[in-house]
LUMZA-130271 format. One record per residue (C-alpha): residue in three letters; chain; x, y, z. Coordinates in steps of 0.1 Angstrom, whole numbers, plus 5000, padded with zeros to 4 digits. Layout:
// residues N
+-----+----+------+------+------+
:  aa : ch :   px :   py :   pz :
+-----+----+------+------+------+
: ALA :  A :    X :    Y :    Z :
...
+-----+----+------+------+------+
This chain:
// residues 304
+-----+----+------+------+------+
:  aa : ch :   px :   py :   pz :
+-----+----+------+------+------+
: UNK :  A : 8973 : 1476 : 4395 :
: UNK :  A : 8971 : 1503 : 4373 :
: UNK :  A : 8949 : 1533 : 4372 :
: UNK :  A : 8911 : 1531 : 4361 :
: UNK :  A : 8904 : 1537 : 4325 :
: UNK :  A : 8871 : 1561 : 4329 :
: UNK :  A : 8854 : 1557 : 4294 :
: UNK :  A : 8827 : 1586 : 4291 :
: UNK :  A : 8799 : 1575 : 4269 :
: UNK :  A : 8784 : 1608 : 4269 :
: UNK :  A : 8774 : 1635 : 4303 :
: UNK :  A : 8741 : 1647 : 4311 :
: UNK :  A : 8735 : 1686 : 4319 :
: UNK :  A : 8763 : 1697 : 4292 :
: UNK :  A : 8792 : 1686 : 4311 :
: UNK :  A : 8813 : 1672 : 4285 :
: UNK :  A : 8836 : 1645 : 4286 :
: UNK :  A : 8866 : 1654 : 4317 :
: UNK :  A : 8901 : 1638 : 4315 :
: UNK :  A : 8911 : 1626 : 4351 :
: UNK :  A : 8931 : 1646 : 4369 :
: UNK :  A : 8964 : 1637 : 4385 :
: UNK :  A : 8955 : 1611 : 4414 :
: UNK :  A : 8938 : 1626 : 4447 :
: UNK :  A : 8946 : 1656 : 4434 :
: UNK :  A : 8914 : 1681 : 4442 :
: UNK :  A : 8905 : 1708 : 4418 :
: UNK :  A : 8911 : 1743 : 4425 :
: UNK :  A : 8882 : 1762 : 4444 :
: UNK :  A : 8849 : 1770 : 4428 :
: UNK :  A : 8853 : 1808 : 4412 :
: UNK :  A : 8852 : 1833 : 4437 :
: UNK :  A : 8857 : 1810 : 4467 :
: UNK :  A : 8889 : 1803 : 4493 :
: UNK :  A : 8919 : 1796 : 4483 :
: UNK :  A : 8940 : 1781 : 4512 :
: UNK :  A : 8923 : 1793 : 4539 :
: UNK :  A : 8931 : 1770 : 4569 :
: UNK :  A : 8905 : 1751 : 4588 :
: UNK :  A : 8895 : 1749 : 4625 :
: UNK :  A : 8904 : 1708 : 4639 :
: UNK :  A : 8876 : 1697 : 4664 :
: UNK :  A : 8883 : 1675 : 4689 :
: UNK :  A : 8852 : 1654 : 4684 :
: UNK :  A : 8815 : 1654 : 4672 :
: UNK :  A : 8800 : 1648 : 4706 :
: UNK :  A : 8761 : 1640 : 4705 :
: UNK :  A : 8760 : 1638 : 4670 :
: UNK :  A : 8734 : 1603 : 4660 :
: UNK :  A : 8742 : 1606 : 4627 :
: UNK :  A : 8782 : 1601 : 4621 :
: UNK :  A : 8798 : 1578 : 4649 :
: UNK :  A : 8817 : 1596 : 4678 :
: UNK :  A : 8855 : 1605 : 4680 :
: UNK :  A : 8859 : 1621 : 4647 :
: UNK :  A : 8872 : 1655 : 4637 :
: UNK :  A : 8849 : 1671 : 4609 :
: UNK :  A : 8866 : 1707 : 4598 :
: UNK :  A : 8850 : 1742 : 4598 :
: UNK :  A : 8858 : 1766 : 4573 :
: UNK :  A : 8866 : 1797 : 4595 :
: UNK :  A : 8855 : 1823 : 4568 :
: UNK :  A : 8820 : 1830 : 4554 :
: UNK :  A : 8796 : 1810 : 4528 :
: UNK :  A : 8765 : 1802 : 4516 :
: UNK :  A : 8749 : 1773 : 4529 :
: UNK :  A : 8721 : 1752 : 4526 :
: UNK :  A : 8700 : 1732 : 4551 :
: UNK :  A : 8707 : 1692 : 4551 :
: UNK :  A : 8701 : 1661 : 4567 :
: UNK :  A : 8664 : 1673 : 4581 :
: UNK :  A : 8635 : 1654 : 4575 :
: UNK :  A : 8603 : 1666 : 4549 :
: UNK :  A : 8587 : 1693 : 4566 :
: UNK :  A : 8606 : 1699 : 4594 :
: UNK :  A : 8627 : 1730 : 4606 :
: UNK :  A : 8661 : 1734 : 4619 :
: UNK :  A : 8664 : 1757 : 4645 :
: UNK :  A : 8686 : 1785 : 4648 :
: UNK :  A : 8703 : 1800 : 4685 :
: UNK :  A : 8712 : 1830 : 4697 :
: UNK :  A : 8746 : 1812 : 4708 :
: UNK :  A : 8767 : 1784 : 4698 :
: UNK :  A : 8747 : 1762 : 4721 :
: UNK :  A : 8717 : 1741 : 4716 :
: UNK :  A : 8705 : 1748 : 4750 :
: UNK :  A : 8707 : 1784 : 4741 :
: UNK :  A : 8673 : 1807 : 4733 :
: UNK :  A : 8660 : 1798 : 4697 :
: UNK :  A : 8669 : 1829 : 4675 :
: UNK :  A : 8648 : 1813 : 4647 :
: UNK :  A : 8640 : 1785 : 4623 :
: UNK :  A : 8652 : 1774 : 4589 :
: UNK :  A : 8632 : 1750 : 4562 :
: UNK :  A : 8641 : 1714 : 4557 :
: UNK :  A : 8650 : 1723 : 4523 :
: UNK :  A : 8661 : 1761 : 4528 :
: UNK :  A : 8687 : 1774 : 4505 :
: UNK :  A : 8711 : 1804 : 4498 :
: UNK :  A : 8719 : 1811 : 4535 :
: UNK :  A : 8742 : 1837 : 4544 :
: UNK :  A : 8772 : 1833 : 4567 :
: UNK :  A : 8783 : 1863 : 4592 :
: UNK :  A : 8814 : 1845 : 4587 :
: UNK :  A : 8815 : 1841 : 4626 :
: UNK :  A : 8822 : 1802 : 4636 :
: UNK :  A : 8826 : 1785 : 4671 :
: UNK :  A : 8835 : 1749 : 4686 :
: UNK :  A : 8819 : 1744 : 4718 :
: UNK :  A : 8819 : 1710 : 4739 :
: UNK :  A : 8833 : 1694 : 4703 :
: UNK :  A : 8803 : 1701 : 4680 :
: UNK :  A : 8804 : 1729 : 4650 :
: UNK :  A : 8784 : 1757 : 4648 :
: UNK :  A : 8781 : 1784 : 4620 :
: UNK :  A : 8762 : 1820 : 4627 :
: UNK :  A : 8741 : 1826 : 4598 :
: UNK :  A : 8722 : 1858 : 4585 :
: UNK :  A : 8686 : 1849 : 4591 :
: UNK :  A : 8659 : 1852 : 4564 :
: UNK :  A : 8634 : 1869 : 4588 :
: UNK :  A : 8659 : 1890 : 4597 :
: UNK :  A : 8685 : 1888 : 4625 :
: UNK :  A : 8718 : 1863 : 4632 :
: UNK :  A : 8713 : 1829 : 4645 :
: UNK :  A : 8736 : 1800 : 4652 :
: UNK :  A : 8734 : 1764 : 4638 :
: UNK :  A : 8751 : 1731 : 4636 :
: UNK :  A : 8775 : 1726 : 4610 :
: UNK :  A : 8766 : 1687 : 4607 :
: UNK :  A : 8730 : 1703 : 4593 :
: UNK :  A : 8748 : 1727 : 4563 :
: UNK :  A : 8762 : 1723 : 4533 :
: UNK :  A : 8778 : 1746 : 4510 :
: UNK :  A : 8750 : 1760 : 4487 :
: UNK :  A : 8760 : 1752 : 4451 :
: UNK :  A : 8732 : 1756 : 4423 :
: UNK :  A : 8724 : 1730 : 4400 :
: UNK :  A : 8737 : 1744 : 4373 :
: UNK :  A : 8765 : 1757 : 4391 :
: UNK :  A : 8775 : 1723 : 4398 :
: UNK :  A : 8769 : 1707 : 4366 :
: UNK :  A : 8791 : 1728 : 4348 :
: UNK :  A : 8818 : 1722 : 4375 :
: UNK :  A : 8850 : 1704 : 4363 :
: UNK :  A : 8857 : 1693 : 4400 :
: UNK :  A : 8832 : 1665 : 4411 :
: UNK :  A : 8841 : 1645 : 4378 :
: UNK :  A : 8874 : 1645 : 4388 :
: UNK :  A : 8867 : 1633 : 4419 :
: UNK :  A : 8854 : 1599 : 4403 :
: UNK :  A : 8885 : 1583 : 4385 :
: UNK :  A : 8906 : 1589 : 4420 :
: UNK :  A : 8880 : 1572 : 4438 :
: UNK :  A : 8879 : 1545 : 4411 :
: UNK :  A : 8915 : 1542 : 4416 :
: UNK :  A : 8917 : 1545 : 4463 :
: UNK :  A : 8891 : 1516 : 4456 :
: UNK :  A : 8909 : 1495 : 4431 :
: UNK :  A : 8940 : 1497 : 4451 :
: UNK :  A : 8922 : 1495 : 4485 :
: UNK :  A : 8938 : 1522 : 4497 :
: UNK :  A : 8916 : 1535 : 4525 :
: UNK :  A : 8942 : 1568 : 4533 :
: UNK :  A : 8933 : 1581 : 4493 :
: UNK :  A : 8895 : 1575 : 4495 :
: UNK :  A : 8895 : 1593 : 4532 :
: UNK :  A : 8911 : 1626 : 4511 :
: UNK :  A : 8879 : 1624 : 4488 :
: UNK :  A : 8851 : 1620 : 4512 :
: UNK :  A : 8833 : 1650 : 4530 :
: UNK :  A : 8856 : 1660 : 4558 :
: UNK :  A : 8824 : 1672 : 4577 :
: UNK :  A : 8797 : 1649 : 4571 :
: UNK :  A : 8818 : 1615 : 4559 :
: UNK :  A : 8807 : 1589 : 4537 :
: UNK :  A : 8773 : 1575 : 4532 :
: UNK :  A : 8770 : 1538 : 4518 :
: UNK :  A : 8737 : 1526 : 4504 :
: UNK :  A : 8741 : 1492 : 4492 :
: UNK :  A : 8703 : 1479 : 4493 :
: UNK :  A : 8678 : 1498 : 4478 :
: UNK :  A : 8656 : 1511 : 4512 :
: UNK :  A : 8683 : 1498 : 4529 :
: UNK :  A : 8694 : 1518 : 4556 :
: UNK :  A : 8728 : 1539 : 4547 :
: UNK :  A : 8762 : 1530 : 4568 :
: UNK :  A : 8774 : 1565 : 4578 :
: UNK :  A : 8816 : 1566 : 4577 :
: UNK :  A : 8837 : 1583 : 4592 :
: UNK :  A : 8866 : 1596 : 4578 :
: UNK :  A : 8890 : 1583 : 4604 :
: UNK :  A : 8867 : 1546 : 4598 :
: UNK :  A : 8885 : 1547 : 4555 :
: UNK :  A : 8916 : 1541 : 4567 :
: UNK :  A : 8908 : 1509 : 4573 :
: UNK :  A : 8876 : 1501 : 4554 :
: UNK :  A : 8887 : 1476 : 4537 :
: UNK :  A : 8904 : 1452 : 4566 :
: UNK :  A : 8877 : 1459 : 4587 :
: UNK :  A : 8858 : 1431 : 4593 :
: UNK :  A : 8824 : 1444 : 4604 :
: UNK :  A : 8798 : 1425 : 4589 :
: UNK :  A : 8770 : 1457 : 4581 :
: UNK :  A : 8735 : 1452 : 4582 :
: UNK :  A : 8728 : 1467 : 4542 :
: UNK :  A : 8694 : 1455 : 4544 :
: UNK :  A : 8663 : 1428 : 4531 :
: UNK :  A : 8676 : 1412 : 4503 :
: UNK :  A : 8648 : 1421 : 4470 :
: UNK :  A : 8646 : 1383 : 4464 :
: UNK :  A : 8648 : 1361 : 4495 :
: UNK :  A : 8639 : 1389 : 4518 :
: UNK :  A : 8666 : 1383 : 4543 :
: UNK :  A : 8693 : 1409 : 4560 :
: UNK :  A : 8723 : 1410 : 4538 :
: UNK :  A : 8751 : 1409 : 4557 :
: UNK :  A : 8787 : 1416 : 4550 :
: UNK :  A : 8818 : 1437 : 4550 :
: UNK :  A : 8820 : 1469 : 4527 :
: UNK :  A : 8851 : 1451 : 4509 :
: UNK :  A : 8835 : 1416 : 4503 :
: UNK :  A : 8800 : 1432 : 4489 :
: UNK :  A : 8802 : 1472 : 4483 :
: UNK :  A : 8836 : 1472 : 4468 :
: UNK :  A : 8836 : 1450 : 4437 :
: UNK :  A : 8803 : 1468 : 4431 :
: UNK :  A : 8822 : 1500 : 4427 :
: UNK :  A : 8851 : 1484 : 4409 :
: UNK :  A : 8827 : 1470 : 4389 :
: UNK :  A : 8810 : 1502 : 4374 :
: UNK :  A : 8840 : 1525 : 4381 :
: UNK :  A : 8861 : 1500 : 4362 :
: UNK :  A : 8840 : 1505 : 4329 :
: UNK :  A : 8823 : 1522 : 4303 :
: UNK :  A : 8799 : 1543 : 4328 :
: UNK :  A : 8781 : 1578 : 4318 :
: UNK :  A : 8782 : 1602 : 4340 :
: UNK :  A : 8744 : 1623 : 4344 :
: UNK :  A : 8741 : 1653 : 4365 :
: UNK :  A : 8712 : 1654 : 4395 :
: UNK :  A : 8693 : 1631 : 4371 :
: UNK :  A : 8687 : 1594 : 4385 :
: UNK :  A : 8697 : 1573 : 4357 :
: UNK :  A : 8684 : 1535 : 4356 :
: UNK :  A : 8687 : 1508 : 4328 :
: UNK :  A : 8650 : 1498 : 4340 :
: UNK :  A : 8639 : 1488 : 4376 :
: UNK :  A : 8610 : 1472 : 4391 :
: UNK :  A : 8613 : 1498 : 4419 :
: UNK :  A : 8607 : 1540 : 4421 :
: UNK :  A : 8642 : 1560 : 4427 :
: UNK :  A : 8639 : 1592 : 4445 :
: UNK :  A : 8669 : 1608 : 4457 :
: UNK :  A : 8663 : 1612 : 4495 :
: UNK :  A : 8647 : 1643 : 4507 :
: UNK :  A : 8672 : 1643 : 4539 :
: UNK :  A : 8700 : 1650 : 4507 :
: UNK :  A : 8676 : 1674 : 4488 :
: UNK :  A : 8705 : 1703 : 4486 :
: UNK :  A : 8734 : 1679 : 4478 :
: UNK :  A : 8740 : 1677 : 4447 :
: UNK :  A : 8743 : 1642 : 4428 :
: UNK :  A : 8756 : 1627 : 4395 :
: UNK :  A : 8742 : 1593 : 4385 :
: UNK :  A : 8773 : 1568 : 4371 :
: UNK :  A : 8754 : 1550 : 4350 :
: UNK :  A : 8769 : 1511 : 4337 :
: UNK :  A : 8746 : 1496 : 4311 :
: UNK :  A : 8737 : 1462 : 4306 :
: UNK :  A : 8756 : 1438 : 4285 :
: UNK :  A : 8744 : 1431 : 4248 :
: UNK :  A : 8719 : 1396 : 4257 :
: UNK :  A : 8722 : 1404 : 4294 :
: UNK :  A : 8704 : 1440 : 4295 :
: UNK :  A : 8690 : 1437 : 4330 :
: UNK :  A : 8730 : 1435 : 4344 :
: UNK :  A : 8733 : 1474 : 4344 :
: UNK :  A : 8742 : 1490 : 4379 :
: UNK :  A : 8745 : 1529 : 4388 :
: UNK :  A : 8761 : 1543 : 4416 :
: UNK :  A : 8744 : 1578 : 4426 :
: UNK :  A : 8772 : 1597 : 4442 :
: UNK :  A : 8765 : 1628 : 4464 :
: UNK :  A : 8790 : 1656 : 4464 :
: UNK :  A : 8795 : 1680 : 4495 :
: UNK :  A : 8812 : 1711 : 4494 :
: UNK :  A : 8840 : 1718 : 4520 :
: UNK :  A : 8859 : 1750 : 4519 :
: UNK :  A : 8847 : 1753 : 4483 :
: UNK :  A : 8865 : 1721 : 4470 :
: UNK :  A : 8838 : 1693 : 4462 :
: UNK :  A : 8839 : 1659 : 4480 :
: UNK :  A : 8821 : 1622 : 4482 :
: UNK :  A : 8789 : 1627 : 4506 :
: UNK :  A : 8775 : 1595 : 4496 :
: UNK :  A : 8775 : 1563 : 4476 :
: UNK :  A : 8736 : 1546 : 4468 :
: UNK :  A : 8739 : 1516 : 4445 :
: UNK :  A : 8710 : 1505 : 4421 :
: UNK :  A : 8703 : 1472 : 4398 :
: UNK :  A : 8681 : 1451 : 4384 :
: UNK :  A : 8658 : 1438 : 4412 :
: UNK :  A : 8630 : 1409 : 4403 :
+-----+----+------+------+------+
């Protein structure tokens, strides 16, 4: 098959339209970040509920700024005085806290990440790397070149079903999240689990189905792929952290666990005579050693 025609109608937040870049090939490092800094392999993400065991996330071994992720409204994320969660608290962080400071100091212990942070009431603490994200600001990130050229490869690994390329695109550290069912509950990949994502013949649980109300079931290449094909295949727009919907009978909010990852809608609109058949695709975007990456993947249509 042959590569994905993207067809910008237009970007949100003063993009501007992007040609895609050679395929899988990742932009260069936001200004001022790491250029080929190497990365620290862990063994495996032991006692972590949210990404499935065995897998090796990366660590950049040099200092960022990060921001707090995957914490629930109103709760805190606390900080250690070691790379151990059994350790003394040092401190606590927001749900939602932002521009965190690294010492630059990183550690593996018993196979789970941990990143020693300047603390905003003073002081170093250490936290899990599964809970940080690279801070980018909005308008930091909308002006980037980098995620949009993410999309067109993806378009392409999925196309082509070629697990290995969409496993270079997805967030080494936090892998790929898959919302297929609006209020469904999000499959969680890991990036060793794209390799073979779309053989595998794991029928997910995506969630009540809006109109008979009953689980649907399936694999990720009989129901989430030709939804992605199907958008990424066509005339879609592009619109930076703004949910973008062709009308819904439902509230979109992007989810509060995912307040500091950044988003871009990839909007598909309806058919002239068949409106209601747009879709969008909100696609989260990680940063990993300053290079962006798929975090997640939510999927939105028409529902009655």
């Amino acid at each position: 098959m042959g590569m994905l025609v993207l067809l910008y109608a237009g970007v949100a937040c003063n993009v501007g339209t992007q040609s895609p870049t050679a395929l899988f090939r990742l932009p260069s490092p936001m200004p001022g970040g790491p250029t080929s800094e190497p990365t620290i392999e862990i063994p495996t993400e032991a006692g972590n509920t949210l990404l499935p065991p065995g897998w090796a996330p990366t660590v950049p071994p040099i200092a960022y700024i990060y921001a707090v992720v995957l914490v629930t409204e109103g709760g805190t994320l606390e900080a250690h005085v070691s790379a151990d969660g059994g350790s003394a608290a040092a401190g606590s962080l927001a749900w939602d806290a932002v521009d965190l400071h690294g010492t630059g100091n990183v550690s593996v212990i018993g196979g789970d990440a941990w990143v020693d942070l300047n603390l905003p009431g003073g002081g170093t603490g250490w936290v899990e790397r599964k809970n940080l994200t690279e801070f980018v600001p909005s308008g930091t990130f909308c002006t980037d070149p980098g995620p949009l050229a993410l999309f067109p490869a993806m378009g392409m690994a999925i196309n082509t079903s070629n697990g290995s390329a969409l496993a270079a695109l997805v967030s080494p550290v936090h892998g790929l999240a898959v919302e297929y069912i609006h209020g469904g509950t999000p499959r969680v990949y890991a990036p060793p689990e794209l390799a073979s994502i779309f053989t595998s013949t794991e029928s997910v649980n995506w969630g009540l189905g809006p109109g008979s109300g009953l689980p649907v079931m399936g694999t990720f290449n009989d129901l989430v792929r030709p939804d992605l094909v199907n958008v990424l295949g066509g005339a879609y727009t592009p619109y930076c952290n703004t949910i973008q919907l062709g009308g819904a009978s439902y509230t979109v909010q992007w989810p509060v666990e995912w307040k500091n990852i950044n988003f871009y809608s990839l909007y598909k609109p309806g058919t002239t005579g068949n409106e209601l058949s747009w879709m969008t695709w909100l696609a989260g975007v990680d940063y990993v050693d300053g290079l962006p990456y798929i975090f997640s993947l939510s999927r939105y249509n028409w529902e009655p």
